[in-house]
N, C-alpha and C positions, 0 to 999 in steps of 0.2 A: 504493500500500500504506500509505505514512504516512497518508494521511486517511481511509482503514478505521479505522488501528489510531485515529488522534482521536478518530472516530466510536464505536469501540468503549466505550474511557474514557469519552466522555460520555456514553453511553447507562446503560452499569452505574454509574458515581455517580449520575446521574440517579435511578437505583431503588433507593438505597440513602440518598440526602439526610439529611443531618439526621440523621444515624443508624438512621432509620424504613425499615427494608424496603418496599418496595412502594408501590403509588401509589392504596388506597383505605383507610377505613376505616367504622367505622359512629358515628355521632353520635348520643346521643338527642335526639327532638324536645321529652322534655317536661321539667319540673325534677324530680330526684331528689336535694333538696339535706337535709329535714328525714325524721325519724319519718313522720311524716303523708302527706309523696310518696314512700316508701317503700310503706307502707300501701295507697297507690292504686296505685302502677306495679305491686305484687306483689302477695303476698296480706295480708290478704282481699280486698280491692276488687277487686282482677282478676278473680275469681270472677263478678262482674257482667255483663260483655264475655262470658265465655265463656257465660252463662246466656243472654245477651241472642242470640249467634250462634248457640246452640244452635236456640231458637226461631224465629231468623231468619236464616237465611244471610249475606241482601243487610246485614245490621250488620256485615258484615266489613268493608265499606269504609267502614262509619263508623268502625268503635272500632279497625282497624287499618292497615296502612300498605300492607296487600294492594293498594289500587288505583293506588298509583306505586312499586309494586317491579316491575322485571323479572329475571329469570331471564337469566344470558346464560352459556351451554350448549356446554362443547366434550368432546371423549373424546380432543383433540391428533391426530388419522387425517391431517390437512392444513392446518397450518399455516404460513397468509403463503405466500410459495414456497419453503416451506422441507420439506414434506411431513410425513411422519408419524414426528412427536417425544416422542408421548407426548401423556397427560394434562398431568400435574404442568409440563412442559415449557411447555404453553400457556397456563397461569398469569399470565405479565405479560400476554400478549397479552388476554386476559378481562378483566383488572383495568383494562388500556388502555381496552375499550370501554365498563367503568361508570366512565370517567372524561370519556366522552366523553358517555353518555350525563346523567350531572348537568351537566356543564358548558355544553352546547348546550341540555339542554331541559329540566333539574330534574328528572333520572328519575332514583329513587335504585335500586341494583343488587346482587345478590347473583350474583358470580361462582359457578358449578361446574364442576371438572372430573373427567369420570367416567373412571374405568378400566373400559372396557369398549367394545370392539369391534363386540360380538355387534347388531345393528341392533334387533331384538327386545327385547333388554333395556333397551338405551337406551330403546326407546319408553315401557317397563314404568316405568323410571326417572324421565321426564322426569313422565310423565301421576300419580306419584306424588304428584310436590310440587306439584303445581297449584292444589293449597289456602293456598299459601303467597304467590302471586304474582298479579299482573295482567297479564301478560304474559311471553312466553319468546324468545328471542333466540339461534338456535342458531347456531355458528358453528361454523367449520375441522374439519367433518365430511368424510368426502371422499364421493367418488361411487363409482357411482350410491345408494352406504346410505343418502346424505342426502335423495335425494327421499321414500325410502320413508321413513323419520324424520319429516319434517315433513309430511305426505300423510296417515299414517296418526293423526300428532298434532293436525291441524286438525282431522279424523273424530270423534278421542275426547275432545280439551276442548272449554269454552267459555268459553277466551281467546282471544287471539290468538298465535298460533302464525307466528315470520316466523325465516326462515333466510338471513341475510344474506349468506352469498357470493353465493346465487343471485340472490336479489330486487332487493341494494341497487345493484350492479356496473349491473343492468340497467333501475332504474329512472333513475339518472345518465345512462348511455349514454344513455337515450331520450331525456332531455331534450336531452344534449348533439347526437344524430343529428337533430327537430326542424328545432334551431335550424339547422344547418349547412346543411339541407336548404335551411329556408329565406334565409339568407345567401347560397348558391348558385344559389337558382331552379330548383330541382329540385322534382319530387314524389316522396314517400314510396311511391308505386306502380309508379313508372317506374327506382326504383335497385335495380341487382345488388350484392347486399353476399356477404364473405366474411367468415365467424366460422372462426377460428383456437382450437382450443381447446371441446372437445366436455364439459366437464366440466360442474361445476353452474353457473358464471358464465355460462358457452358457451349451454348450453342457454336458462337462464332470460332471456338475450339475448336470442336468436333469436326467443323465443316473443314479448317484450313488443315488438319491432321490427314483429312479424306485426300483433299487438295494435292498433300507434299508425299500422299501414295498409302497410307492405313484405309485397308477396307471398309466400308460402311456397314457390315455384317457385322465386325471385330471390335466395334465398339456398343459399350453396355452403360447408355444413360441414365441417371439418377435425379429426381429432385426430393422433394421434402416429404413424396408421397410412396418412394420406392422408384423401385426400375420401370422405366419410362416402356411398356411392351405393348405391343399390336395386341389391339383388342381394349384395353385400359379405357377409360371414358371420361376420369374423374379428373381434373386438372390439365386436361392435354390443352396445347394450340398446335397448330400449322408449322411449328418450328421445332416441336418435339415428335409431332408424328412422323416428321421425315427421319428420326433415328430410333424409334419406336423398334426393339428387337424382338424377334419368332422366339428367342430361347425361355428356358423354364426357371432364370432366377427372376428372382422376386426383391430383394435385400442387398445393401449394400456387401452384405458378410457374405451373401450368395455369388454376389456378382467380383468379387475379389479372389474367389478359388481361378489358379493358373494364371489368372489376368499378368500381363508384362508392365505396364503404366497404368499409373494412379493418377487422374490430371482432377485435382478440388479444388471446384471454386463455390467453397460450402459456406460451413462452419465449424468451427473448434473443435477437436478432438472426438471426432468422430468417426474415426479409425482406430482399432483396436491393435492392440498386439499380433490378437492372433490371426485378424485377418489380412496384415502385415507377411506374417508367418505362411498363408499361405498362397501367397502370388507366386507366380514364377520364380526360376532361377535368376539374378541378377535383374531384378527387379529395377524399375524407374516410380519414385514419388514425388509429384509436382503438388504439394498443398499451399495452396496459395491465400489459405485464411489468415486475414490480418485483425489483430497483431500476432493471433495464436492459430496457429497452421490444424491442421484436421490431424495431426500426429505430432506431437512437439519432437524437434526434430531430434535431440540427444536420447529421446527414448529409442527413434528408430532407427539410429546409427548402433543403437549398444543391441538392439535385435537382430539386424539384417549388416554383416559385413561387407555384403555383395551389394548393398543396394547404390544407386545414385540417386539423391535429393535435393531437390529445389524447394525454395518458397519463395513470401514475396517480401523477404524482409533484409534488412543491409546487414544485420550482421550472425547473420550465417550462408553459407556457400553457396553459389548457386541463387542468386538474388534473383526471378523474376521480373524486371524493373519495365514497365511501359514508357519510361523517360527513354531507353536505349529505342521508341520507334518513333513518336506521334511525331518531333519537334525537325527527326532527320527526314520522315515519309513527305512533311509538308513540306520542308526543304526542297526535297526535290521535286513535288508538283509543280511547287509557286513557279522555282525556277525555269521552268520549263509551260510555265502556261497551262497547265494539263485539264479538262475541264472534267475532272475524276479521280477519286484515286481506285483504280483499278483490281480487280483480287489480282492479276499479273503484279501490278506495284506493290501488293502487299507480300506477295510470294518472294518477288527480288528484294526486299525489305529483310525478311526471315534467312536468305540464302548466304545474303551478305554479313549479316550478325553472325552465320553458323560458321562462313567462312573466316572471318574477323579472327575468330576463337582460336584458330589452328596457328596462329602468326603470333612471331616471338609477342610478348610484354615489354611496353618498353617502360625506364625507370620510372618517369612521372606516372606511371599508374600507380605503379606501386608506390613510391610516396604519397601520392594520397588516399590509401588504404593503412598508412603505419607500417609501411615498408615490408605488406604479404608480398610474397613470390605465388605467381601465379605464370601454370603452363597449360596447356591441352587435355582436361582429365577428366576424373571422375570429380571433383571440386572445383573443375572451370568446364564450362558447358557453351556460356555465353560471355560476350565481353562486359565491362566492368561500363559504366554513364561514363564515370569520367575518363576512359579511353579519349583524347582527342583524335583518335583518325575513324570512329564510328561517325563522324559525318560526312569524310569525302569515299568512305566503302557504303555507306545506304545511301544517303544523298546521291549520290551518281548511279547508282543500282535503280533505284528509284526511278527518277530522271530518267534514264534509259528505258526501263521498261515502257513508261510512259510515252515515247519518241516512237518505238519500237511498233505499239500497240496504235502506233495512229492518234495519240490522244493530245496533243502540245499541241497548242496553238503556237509556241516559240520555241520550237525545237533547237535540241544544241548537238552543234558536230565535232566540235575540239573538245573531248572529251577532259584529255589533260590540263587542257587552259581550265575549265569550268573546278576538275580537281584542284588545282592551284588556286583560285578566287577562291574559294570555301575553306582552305586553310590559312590564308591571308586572311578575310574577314571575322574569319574566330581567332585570330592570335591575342588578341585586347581582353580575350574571357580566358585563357590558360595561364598569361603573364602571373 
């Protein structure tokens, strides 16, 4: 209880520092120091900009800031695991990710959060301000509203539309399931996996695991009600019945006999020993319950010697982190104009973190971990956030796919100049 209540104290001075509420604000880019830069920044000269976008749309991304603003979008229905607190409530946590998003990848942000429940309205909402942005970043929406949200917001803009519980949880996993696969000597066709957790993480899972090559027979869904199975009636939508499985478990502790991966995106400790004990040979566990994982992980390291474990937490091995996608994936749409971000851009996203992982560590990572050594293993799966070359291997990954797929409105061909620009523009965030 005492390192709650530490934890508590430091989190709210943290948000209050300095005096200054909150952890964003906005700067301008350009001088507003005399008459004269007055004169331009307002009117009359601004008059210009709007004469010029009137006539030309695409001058938005010259004369404004539209092509590295993202939108990052919640109404509070599900936030963290904390569930539904509100709008106003979900505030730091939005402000959190335009701080993550400048800081990893110089994407400047305008937090909102809407009051408003109604799924319909949100869309009416979101697809409003789209004139304002280069991108939207919907977050702690809950389920199932959030598929229909972002599904019908991909339809009706053209930006990119990316809703991060779903996508980002699952583009991490993939890389992190990959590498493990490959660390193990398994194939991606031949492993029984169990997703714990039917919500949007769960779902968007399942789907990209099918995706990177696990069969959609081999996977055994779970929500609050049991195994998600053909025929079930009580709780289903549209998003479960497409993994809805023919077999005869019923039970989480059913559905873990021989299973090869555990992917949870539950709650707390609701894995037991013994059905730890009986998965496969070298097992894979992804519990990604925060703050406390659906197995606490020193229990099932001192159970399972063979196993490999992730969660979603920084300090134990294997961090799950959604920072290593949203802020590199947008990176490389914006740059590239892309009016989507694509399941191929999420794929090239996942392939390049797997590849990432295989390549030496260089020191500054490890200084900012307290000086771990970190190589290719059963304890490094995925790269570390503060890697700085995870943005010119997704970003460009990214970006690529994007070119590739037909989707850029400003496609780019010097691949290496664009690699060189992206570590040039984050050197001011490693110094």
């Amino acid at each position: 209880m005492k390192m709650q209540d530490d934890l508590t104290k430091r989190a709210l001075d943290y948000h209050m520092m300095d005096g200054v509420p909150g952890k964003v604000s906005v700067v301008p880019s350009k001088p507003c120091q005399t008459a004269a830069d007055l004169g331009l920044a307002y009117t009359p000269g601004v008059a210009k900009p709007v004469l010029a976008i009137e006539a030309n749309p695409e001058d938005a991304y010259k004369y404004t800031s539209k092509g590295n603003l993202v939108a990052v979008i919640s109404n509070g229905t599900a936030i963290l695991g904390l569930g539904d607190r509100g709008a106003l409530a979900s505030k730091p946590v939005m402000e959190g990710k335009g701080v993550l998003f400048k800081r990893f990848a110089d994407i400047d942000v305008f937090d909102i959060e809407l009051d408003e429940k109604d799924p319909d309205k949100v869309i009416a909402m979101v697809k409003a301000m789209t004139p304002t942005f280069g991108g939207v970043n919907l977050e702690d929406i809950k389920g199932p509203e959030c598929f229909k949200i972002e599904q019908e917001l991909i339809k009706q803009c053209n930006i990119p539309i990316f809703h991060d519980d779903q996508h980002g949880t699952a583009i991490i996993a993939t890389a992190g399931l990959m590498n493990s696969c490959e660390i193990l000597g398994k194939k991606l066709e031949d492993i029984k996996v169990v997703v714990n957790g039917a919500g949007a993480a769960g779902i968007s899972c399942a789907k990209m695991f099918v995706a990177a090559g696990v069969k959609r027979e081999h996977i055994t869904m779970l929500d609050s009600k049991g195994v998600v199975y053909q025929g079930r009636t009580a709780g289903m939508t549209a998003e479960k019945q497409e993994f809805a499985t023919a077999g005869s478990a019923r039970t989480l502790s059913d559905a873990m006999v021989g299973a090869d991966v555990f992917m949870g995106l539950s709650v707390a400790d609701c894995v037991t020993p013994d059905m730890l004990l009986s998965m496969a040979k070298d097992p894979v566990v992804f519990a990604m319950s925060n703050p406390n994982p659906e197995i606490d992980y020193e229990l099932a390291m001192s159970i399972r010697s063979d196993l490999i474990m992730a969660t979603g937490r920084s300090d134990y091995p294997n961090q799950i982190n959604n920072v290593l996608g949203f802020p590199f994936i947008f990176r490389g749409a914006l740059d590239v104009r892309s009016v989507i971000i694509s399941e191929g851009m999420k794929m090239a996203a996942a392939k390049a973190l797997a590849a990432l992982a295989k390549e030496p560590v260089p020191a500054s990572v490890e200084k900012a971990y307290n000086g771990q050594k970190f190589s290719f293993g059963r304890n490094y799966i995925v790269p570390k956030p503060f890697d700085p070359r995870v943005i010119e291997w997704e970003a460009v990954a990214v970006a690529k796919a994007a070119c590739e797929e037909g989707l850029a409105e400003k496609p780019i061909t010097d691949w290496e100049a664009y690699r060189v620009s992206l570590v040039k523009r984050m050197e001011k965030y490693w110094k």
